[in-house]
Residue frames as qw, qx, qy, qz and C-alpha x, y, z in Angstrom:
[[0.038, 0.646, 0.722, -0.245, 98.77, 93.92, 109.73],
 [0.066, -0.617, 0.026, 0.784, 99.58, 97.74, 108.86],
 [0.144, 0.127, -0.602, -0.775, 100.08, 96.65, 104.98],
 [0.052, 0.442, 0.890, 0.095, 96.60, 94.18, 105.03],
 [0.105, 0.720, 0.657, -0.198, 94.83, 97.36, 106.26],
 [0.018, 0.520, -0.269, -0.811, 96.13, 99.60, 103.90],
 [0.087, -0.057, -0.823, -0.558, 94.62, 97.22, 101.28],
 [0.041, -0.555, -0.784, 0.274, 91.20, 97.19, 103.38],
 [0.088, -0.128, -0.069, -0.985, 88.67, 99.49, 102.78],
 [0.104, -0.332, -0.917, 0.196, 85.37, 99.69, 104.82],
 [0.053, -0.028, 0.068, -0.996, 82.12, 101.27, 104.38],
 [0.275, 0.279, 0.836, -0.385, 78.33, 101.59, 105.39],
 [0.210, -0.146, -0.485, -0.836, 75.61, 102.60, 102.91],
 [0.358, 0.311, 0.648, -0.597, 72.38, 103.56, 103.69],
 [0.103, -0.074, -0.780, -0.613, 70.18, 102.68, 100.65],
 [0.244, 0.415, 0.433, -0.762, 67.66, 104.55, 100.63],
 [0.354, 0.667, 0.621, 0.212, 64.84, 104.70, 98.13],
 [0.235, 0.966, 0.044, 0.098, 65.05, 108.49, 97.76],
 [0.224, 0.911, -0.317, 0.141, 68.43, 108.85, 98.84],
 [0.957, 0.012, -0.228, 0.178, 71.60, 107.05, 99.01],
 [0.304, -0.923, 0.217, -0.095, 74.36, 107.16, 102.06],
 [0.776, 0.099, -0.341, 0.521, 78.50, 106.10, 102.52],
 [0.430, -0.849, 0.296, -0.082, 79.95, 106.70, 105.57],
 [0.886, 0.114, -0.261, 0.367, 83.70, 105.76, 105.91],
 [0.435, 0.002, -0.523, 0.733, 86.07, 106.23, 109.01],
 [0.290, -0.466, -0.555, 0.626, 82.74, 107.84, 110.42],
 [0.002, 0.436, -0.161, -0.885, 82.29, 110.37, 107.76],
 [0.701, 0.447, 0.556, -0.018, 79.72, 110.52, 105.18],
 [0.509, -0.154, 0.589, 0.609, 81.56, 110.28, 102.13],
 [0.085, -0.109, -0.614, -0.777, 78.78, 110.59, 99.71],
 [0.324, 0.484, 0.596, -0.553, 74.88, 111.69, 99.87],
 [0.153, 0.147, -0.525, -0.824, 72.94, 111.34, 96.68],
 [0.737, 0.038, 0.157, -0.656, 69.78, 111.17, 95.28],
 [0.522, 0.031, 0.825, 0.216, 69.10, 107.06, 94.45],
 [0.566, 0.744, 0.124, -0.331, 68.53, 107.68, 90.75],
 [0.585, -0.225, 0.660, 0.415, 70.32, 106.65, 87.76],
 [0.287, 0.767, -0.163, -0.551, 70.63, 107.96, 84.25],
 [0.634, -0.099, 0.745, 0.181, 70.76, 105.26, 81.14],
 [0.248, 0.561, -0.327, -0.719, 71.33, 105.84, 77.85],
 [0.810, 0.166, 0.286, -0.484, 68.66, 103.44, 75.85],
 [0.855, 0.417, -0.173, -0.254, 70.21, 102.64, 72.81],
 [0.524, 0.418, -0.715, 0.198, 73.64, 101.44, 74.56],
 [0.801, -0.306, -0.497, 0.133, 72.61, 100.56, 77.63],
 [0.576, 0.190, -0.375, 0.701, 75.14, 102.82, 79.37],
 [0.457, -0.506, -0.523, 0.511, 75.32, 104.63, 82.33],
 [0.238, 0.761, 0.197, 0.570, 75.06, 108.72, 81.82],
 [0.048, -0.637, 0.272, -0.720, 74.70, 109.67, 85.01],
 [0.504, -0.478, -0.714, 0.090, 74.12, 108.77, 88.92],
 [0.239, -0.384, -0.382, 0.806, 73.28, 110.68, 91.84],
 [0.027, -0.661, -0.126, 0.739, 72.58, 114.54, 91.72],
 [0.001, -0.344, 0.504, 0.792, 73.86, 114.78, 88.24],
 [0.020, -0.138, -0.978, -0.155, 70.97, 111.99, 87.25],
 [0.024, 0.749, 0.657, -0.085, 67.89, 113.70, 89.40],
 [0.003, -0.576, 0.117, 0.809, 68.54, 116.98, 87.37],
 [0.379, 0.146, -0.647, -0.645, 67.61, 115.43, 83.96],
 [0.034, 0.214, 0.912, 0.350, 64.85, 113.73, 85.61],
 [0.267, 0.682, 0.587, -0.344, 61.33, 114.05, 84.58],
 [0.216, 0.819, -0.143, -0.512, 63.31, 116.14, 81.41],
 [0.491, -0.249, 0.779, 0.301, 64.41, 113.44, 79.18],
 [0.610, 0.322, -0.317, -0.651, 64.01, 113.17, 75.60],
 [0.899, 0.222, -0.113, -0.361, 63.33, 109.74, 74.14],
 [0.666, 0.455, -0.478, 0.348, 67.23, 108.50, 73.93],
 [0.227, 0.433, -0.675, 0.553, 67.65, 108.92, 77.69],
 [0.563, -0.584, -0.530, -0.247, 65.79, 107.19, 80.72],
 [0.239, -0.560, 0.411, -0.678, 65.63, 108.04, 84.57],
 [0.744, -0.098, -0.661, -0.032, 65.65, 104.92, 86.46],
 [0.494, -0.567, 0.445, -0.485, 64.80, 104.69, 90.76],
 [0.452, 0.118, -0.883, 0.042, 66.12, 101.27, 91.54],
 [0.041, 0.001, -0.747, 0.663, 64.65, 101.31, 94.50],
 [0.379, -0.340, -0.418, -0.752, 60.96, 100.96, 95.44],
 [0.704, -0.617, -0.027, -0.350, 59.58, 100.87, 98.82],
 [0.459, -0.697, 0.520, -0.182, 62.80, 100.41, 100.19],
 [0.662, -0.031, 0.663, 0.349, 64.00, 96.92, 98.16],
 [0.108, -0.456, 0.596, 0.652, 65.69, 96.77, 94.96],
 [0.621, 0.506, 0.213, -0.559, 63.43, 97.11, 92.35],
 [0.668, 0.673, -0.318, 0.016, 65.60, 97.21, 89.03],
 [0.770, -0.533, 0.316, 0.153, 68.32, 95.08, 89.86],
 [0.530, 0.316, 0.139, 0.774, 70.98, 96.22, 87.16],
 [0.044, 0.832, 0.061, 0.549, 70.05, 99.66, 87.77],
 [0.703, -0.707, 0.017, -0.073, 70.58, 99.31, 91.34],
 [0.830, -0.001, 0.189, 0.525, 74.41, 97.41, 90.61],
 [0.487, 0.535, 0.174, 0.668, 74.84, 100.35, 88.32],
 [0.205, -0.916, 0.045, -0.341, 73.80, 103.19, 90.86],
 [0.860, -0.451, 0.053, 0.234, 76.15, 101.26, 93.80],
 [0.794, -0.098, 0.140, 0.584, 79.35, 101.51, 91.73],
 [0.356, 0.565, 0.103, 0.737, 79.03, 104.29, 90.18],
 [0.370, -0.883, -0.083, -0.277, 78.11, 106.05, 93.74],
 [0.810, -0.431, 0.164, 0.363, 81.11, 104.04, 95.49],
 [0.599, 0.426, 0.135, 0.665, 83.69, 105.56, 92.31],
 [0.008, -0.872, 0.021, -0.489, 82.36, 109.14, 93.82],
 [0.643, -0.750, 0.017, 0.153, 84.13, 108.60, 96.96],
 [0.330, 0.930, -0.158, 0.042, 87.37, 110.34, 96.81],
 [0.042, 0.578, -0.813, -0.061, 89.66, 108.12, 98.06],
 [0.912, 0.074, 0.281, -0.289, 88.31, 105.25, 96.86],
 [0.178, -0.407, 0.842, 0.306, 91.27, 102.31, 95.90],
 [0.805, 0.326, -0.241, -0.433, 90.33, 100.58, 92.82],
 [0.611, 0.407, -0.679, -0.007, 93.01, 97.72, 92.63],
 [0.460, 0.209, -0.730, 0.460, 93.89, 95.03, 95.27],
 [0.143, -0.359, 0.454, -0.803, 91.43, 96.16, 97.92],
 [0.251, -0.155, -0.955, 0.020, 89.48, 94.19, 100.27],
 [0.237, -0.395, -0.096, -0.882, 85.95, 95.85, 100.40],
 [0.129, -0.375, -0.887, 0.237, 83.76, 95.33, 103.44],
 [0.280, -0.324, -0.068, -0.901, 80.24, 96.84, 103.71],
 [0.033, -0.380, -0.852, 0.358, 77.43, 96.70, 105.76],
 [0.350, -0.344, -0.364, -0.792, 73.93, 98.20, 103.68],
 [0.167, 0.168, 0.865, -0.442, 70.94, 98.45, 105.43],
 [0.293, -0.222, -0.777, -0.511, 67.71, 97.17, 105.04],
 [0.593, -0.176, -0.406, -0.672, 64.20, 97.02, 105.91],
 [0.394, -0.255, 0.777, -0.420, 62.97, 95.41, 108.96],
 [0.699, 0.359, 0.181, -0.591, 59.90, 94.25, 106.70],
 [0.273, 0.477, -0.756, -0.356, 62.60, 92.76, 103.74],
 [0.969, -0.140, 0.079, -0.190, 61.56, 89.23, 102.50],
 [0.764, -0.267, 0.534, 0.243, 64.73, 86.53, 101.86],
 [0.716, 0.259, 0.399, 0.511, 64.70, 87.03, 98.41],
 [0.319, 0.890, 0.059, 0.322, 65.07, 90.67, 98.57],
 [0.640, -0.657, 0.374, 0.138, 67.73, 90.17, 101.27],
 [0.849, 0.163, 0.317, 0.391, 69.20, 87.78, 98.64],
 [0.446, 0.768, 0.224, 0.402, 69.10, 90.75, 95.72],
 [0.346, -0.935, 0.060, -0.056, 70.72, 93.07, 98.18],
 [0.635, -0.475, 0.549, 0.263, 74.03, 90.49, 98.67],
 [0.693, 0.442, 0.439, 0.362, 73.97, 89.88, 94.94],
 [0.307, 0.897, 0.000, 0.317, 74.30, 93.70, 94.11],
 [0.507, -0.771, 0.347, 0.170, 77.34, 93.52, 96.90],
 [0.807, -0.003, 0.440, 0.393, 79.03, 90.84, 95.04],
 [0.622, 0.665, 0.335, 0.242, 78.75, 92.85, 91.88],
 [0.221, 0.939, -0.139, 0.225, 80.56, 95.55, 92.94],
 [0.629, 0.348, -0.584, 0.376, 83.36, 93.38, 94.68],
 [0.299, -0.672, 0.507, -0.449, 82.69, 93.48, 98.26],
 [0.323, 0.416, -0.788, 0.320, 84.59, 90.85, 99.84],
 [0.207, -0.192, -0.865, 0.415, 82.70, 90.89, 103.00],
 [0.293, -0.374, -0.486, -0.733, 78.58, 91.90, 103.07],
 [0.074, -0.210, -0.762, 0.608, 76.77, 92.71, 106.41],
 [0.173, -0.615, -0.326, -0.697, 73.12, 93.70, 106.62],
 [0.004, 0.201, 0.686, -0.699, 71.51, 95.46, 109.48],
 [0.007, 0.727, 0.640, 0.247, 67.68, 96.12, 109.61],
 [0.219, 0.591, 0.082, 0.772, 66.73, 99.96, 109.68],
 [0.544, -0.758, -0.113, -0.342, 65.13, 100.62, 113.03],
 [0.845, -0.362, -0.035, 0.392, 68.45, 99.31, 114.79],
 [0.537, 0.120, -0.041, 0.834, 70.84, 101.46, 112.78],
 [0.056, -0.770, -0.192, -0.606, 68.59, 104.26, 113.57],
 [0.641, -0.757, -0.124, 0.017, 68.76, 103.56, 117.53],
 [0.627, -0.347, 0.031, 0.697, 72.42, 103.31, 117.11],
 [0.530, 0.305, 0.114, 0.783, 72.38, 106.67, 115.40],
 [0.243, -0.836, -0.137, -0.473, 70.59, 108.32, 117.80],
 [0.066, -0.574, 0.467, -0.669, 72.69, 107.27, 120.55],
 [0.844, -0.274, -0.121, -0.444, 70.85, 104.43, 122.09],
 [0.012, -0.452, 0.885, -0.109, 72.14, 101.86, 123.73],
 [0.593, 0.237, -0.670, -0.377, 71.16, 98.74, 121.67],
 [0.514, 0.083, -0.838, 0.165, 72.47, 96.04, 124.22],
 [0.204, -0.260, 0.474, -0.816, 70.48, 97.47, 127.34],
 [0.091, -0.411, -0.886, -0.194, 67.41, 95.75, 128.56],
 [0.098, 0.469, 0.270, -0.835, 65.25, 98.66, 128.21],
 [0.427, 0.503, 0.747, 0.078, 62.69, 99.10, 125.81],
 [0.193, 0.489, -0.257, -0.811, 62.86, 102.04, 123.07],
 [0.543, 0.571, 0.616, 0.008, 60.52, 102.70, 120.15],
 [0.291, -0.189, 0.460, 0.817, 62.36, 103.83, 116.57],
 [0.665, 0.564, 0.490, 0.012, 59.91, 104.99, 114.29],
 [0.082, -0.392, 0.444, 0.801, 62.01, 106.03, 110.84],
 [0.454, 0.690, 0.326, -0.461, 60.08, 107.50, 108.49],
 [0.425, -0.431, 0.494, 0.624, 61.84, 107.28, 105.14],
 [0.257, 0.280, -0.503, -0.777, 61.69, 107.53, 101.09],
 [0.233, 0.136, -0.951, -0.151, 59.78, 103.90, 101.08],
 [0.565, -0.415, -0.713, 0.002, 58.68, 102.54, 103.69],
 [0.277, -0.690, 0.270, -0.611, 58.13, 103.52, 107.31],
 [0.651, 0.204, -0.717, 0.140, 59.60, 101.66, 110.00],
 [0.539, -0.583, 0.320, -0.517, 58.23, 101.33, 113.80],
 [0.864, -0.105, -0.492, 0.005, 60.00, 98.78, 116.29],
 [0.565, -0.776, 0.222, -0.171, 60.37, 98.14, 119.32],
 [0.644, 0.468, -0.469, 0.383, 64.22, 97.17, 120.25],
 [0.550, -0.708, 0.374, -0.235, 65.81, 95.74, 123.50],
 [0.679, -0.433, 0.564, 0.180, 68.78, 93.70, 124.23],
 [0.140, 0.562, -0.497, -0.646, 69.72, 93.98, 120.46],
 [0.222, 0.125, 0.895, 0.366, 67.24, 92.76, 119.28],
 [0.368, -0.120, -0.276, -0.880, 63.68, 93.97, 117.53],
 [0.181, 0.117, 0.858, -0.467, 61.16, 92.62, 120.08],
 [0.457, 0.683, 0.565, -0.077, 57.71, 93.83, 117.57],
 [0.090, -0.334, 0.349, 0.871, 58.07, 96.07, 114.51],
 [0.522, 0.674, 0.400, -0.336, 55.60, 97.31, 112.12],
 [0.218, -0.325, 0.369, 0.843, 56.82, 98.29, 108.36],
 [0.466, 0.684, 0.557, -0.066, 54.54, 99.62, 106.06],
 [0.410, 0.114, 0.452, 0.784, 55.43, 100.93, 102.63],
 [0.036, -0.871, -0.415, -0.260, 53.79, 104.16, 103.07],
 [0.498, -0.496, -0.081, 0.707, 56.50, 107.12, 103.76],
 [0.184, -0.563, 0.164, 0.789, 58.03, 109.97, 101.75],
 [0.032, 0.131, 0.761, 0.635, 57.29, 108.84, 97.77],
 [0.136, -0.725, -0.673, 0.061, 53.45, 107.77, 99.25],
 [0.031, -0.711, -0.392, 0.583, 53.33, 111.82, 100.28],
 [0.013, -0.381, 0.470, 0.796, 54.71, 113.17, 97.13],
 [0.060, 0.228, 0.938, 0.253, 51.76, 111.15, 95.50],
 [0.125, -0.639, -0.704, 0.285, 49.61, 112.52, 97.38],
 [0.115, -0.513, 0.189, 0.830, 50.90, 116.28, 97.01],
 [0.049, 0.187, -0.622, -0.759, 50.77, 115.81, 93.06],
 [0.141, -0.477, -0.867, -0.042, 47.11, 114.05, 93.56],
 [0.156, -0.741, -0.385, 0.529, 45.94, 117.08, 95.72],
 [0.050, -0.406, 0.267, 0.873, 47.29, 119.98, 93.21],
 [0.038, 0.065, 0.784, 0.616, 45.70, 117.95, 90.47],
 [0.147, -0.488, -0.856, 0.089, 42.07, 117.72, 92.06],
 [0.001, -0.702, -0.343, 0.624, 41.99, 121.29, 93.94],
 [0.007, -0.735, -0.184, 0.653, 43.44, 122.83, 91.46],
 [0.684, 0.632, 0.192, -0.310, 43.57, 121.70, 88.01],
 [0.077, 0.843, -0.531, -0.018, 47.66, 121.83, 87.82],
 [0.981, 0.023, -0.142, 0.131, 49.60, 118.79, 86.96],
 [0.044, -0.800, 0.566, -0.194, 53.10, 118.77, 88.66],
 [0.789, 0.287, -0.512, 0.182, 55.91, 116.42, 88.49],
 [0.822, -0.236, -0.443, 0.271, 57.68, 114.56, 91.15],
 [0.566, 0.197, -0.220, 0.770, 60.42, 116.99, 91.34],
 [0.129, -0.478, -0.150, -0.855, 58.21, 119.76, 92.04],
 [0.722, -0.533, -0.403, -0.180, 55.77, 117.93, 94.56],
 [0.672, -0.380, -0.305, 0.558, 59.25, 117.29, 97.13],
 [0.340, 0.160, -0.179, 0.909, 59.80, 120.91, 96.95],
 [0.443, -0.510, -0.124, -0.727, 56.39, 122.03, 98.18],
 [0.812, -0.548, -0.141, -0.143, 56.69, 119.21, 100.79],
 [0.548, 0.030, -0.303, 0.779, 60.23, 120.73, 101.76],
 [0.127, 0.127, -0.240, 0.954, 59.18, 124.10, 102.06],
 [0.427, -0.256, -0.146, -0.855, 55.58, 123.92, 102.67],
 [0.619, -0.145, -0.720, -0.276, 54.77, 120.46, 103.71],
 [0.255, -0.313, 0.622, -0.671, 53.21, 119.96, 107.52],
 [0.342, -0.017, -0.932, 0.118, 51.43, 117.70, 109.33],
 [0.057, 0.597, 0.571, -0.561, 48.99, 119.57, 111.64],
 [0.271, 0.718, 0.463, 0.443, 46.45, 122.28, 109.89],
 [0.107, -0.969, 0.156, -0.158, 47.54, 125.23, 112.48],
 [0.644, 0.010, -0.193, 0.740, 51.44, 125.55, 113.36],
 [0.396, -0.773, -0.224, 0.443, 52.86, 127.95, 115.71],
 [0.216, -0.691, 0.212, 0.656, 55.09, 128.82, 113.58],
 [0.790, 0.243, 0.561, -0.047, 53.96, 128.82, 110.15],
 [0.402, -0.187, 0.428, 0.787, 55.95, 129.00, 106.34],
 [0.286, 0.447, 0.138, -0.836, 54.94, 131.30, 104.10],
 [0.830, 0.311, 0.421, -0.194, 53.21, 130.09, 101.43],
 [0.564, -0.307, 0.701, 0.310, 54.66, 128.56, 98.28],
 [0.602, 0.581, -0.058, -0.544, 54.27, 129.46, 94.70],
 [0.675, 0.025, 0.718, 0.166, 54.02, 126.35, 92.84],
 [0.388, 0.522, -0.235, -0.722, 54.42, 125.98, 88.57],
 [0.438, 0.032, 0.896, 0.065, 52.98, 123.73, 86.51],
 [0.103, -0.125, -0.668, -0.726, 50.84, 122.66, 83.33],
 [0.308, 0.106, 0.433, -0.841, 46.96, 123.78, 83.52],
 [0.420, 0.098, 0.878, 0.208, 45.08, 121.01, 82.50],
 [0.319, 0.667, 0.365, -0.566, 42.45, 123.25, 80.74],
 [0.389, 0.891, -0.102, -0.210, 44.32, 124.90, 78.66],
 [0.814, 0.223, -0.119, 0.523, 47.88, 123.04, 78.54],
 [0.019, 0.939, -0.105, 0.328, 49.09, 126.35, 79.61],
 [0.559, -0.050, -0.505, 0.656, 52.21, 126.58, 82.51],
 [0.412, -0.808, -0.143, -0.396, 50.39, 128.36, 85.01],
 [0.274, 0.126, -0.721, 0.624, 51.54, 129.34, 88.60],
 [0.666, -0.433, -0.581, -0.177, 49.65, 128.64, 91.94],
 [0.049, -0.438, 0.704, -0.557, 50.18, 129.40, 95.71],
 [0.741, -0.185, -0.646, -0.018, 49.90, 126.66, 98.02],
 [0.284, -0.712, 0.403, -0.500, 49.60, 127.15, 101.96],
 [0.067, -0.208, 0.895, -0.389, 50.90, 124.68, 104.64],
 [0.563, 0.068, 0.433, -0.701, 47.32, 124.17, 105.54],
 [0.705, 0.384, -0.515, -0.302, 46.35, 122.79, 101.80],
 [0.456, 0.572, -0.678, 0.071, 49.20, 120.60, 102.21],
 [0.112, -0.171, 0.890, -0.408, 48.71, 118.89, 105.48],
 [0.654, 0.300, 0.012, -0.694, 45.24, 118.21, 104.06],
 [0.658, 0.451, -0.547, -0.254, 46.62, 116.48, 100.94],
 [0.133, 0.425, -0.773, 0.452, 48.76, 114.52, 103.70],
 [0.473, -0.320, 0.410, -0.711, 46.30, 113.24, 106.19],
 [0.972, 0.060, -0.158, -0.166, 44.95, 110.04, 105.00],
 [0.676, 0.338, -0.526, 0.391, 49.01, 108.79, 104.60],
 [0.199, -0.426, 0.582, -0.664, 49.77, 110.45, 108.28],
 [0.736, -0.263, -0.020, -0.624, 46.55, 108.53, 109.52],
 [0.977, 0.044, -0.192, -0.087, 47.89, 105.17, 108.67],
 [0.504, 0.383, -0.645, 0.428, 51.39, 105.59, 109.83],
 [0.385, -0.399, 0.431, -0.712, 49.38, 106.72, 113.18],
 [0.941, -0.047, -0.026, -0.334, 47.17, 103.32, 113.09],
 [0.749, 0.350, -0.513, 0.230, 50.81, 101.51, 111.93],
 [0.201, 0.345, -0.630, 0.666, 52.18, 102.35, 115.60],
 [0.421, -0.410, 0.571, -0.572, 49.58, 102.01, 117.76],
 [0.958, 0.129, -0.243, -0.083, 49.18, 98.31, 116.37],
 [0.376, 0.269, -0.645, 0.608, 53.38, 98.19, 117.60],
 [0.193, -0.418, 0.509, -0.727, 52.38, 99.43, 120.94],
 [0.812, -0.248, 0.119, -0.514, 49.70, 97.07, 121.05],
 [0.731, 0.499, -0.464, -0.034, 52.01, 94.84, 120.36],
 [0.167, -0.715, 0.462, -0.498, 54.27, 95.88, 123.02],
 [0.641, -0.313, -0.622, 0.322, 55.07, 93.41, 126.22],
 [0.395, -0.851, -0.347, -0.008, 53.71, 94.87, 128.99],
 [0.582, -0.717, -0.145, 0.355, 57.20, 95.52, 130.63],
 [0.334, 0.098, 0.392, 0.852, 58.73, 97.37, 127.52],
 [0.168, -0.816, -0.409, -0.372, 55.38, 99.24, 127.39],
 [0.614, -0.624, -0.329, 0.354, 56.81, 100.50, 130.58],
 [0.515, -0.209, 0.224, 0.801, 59.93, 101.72, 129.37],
 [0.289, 0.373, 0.322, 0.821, 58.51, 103.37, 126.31],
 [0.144, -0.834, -0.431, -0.312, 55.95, 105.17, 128.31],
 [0.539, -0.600, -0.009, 0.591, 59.17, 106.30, 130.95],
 [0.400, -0.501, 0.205, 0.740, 61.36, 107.07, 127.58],
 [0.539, 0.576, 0.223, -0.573, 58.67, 107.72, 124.95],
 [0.866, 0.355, 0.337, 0.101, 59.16, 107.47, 121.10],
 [0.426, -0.543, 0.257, 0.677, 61.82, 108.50, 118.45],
 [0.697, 0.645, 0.312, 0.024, 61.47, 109.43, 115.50],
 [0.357, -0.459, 0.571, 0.580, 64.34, 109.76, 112.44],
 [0.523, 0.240, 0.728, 0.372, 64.32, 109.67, 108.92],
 [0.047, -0.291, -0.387, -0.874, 63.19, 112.43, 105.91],
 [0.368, -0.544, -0.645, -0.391, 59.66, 112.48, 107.44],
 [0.558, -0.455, -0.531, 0.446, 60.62, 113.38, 110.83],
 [0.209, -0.004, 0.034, 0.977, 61.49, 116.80, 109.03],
 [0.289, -0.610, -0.534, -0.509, 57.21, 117.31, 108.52],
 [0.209, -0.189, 0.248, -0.927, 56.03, 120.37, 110.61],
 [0.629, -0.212, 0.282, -0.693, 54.07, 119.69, 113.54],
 [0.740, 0.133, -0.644, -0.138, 54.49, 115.52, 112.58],
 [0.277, 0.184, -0.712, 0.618, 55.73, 115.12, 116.50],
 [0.368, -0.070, 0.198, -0.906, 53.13, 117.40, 117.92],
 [0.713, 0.010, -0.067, -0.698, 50.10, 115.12, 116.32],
 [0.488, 0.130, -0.830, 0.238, 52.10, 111.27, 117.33],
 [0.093, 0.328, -0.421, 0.841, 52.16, 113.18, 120.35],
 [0.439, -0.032, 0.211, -0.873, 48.81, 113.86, 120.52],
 [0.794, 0.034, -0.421, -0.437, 47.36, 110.69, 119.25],
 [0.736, -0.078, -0.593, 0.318, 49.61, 107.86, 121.33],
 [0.424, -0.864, 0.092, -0.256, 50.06, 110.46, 124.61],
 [0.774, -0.237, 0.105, 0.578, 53.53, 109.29, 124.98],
 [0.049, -0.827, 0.222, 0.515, 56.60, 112.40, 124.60],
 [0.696, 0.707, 0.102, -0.072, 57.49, 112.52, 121.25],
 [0.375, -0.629, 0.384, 0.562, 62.22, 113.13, 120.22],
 [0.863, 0.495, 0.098, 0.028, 62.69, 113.80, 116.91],
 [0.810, -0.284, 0.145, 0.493, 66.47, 113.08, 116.35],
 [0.349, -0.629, 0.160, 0.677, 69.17, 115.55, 116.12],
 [0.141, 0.498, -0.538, -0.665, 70.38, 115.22, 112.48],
 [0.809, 0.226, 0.299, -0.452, 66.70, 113.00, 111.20],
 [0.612, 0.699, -0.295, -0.223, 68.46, 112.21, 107.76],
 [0.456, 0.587, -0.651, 0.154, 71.38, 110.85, 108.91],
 [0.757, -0.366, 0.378, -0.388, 70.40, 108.94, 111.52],
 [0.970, -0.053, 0.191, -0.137, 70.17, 105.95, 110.14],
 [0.772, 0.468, -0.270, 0.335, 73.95, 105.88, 108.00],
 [0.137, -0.597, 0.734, -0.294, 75.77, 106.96, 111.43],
 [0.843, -0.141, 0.343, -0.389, 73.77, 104.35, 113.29],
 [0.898, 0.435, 0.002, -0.063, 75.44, 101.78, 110.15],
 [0.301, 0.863, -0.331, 0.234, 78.19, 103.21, 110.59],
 [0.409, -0.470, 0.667, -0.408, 78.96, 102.61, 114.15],
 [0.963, 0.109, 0.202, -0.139, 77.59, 98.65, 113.29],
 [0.761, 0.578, -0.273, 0.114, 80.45, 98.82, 110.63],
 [0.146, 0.644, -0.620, 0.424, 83.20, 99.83, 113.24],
 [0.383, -0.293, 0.799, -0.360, 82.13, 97.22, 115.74],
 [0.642, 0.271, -0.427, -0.576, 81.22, 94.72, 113.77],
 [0.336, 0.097, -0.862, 0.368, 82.53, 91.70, 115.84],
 [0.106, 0.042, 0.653, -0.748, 80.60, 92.88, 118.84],
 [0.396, 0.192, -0.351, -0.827, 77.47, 93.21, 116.68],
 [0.268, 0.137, 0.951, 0.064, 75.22, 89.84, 116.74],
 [0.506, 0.618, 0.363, -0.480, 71.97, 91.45, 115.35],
 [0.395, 0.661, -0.300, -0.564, 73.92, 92.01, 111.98],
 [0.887, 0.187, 0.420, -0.040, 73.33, 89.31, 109.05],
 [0.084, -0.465, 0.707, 0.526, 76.30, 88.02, 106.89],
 [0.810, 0.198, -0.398, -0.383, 75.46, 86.39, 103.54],
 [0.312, 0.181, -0.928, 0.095, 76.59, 83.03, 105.55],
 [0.438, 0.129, 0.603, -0.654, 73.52, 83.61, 108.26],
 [0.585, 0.376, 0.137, -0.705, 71.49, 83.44, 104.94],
 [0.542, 0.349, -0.668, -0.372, 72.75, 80.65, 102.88]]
């Protein structure tokens, strides 16, 4: 048994539209952006990860930038194969020869069957052996610490690069859930929509997530607010590279429509609700996890809209690849999680 599981090698991935986790023995192994780097005229790989979302949006003609991912299912489905293996190689003790890979990726609560399918197909490709999914609001409860198998009613909402994900969860299972493909990408849209309009300034993707890192909020007053944020870019007037400051305020502006609907996207869940899980959530309120959970004052205005206490989780980001993680190590015990035999 000692040599089999020296040949065994077991790990969770969160696949994320903006960013891609591996946890193994509990650790996360690897955290990159999901992005992929492809040199046109051979087809080949250049780059993945980090090294990939540094040359994009700067590419000449001979190189592309490729997001497999797109609201949270696998858009480009070579690119996606290609980001996977080349993201698994970065792990540092990763056995190439002889090894019997098991994973467990999650997905979408929202996913249809045939993007479930495309998911087990891009396992196969990179040799895993044995292919679990789990749906994203579950690995989030287990990475906050929940307890999954309880009959108690909790409400996940994970906010993420894609989609956004609200569901209630009791006795491991997802009792209502809402997903709507309006999250992190959908604000960066917005951001680069809003600069263009107010102020005449075109800015690229790359630029947009760094004003809605260091500037980006959810309410128009904060207690505690960042300072403001000097933004460059091309002035459509003139073509020119101009710079700009942007306040918080601006920015939760740009933001508000998208916020609106994730707000409308939950209290449709709640209405959802069975009364006696309504109970619970109104005893142990909501959670929230994922990139989005990091938006200033985003708690506060849930808060204030659904009157239920607001938690946003410890480490938001990683929520959901412990949460996968822990699924991976107790896999047996697990019934919520779907092998490619549930699905054939």
């Amino acid at each position: 048994m000692g040599l089999f599981s020296f040949f065994k090698q077991n790990i969770a991935i969160d696949l994320g539209t903006a960013n891609t986790l591996i946890i193994e023995d509990g650790k996360v192994v690897v955290d990159e952006p999901s992005i992929v780097a492809i040199d046109r005229r051979t087809g080949e790989v250049i780059a993945v990860g980090k090294r990939a979302m540094m040359m994009h949006e700067k590419t000449h003609e001979h190189i592309k930038t490729i997001r497999p991912l797109k609201d949270g299912v696998i858009a480009d489905f070579k690119a996606a194969e290609h980001m996977i293996q080349g993201l698994i190689n970065q792990m540092e003790n990763r056995r190439k020869f002889f090894t019997h890979l098991k994973m467990v990726i999650c997905i979408p609560s929202g996913i249809t069957e045939v993007e479930k399918r495309a998911v087990f197909d891009s396992a196969d490709r990179v040799d895993s052996k044995e292919t679990y999914l789990i749906y994203e609001p579950m690995a989030a409860a287990l990475g906050i610490g929940l307890d999954v198998e309880e009959p108690i009613g909790n409400m996940i909402i994970d906010i993420g690069g894609g989609t956004t994900e609200i569901a209630v969860i009791a006795l491991s299972g997802i009792v209502c859930d809402q997903s709507i493909r309006i999250a992190g990408d959908e604000f960066t849209t917005d951001i680069i929509n809003f600069i263009k309009r107010q102020h005449n300034i075109l800015i690229g993707e790359r630029t947009a997530e760094q004003i809605k890192i260091n500037v980006g909020a959810a309410l128009h007053e904060l207690e505690e607010p960042p300072a403001d944020f000097a933004v460059n870019g091309r002035d459509l007037m003139t073509g020119i590279p101009k710079q700009i400051t942007v306040t918080y305020s601006e920015i939760a502006h740009a933001l508000d429509k998208s916020i609106s609907k994730i707000e409308d996207a939950i209290l449709k869940a709640l209405e959802n609700t069975p009364p006696e899980l309504a109970s619970d959530i109104y005893r142990t309120g909501l959670y929230l996890t994922g990139g989005g959970a990091l938006l200033r004052g985003l708690d506060k205005r849930i808060q204030q809209k659904t009157k239920l206490p607001v938690h946003v989780a410890e480490d938001p980001l990683r929520a959901v690849v412990r949460g996968t993680g822990i699924a991976l190590k107790n896999s047996d015990k697990f019934t919520f999680l779907m092998d490619r035999n549930n699905l054939s």
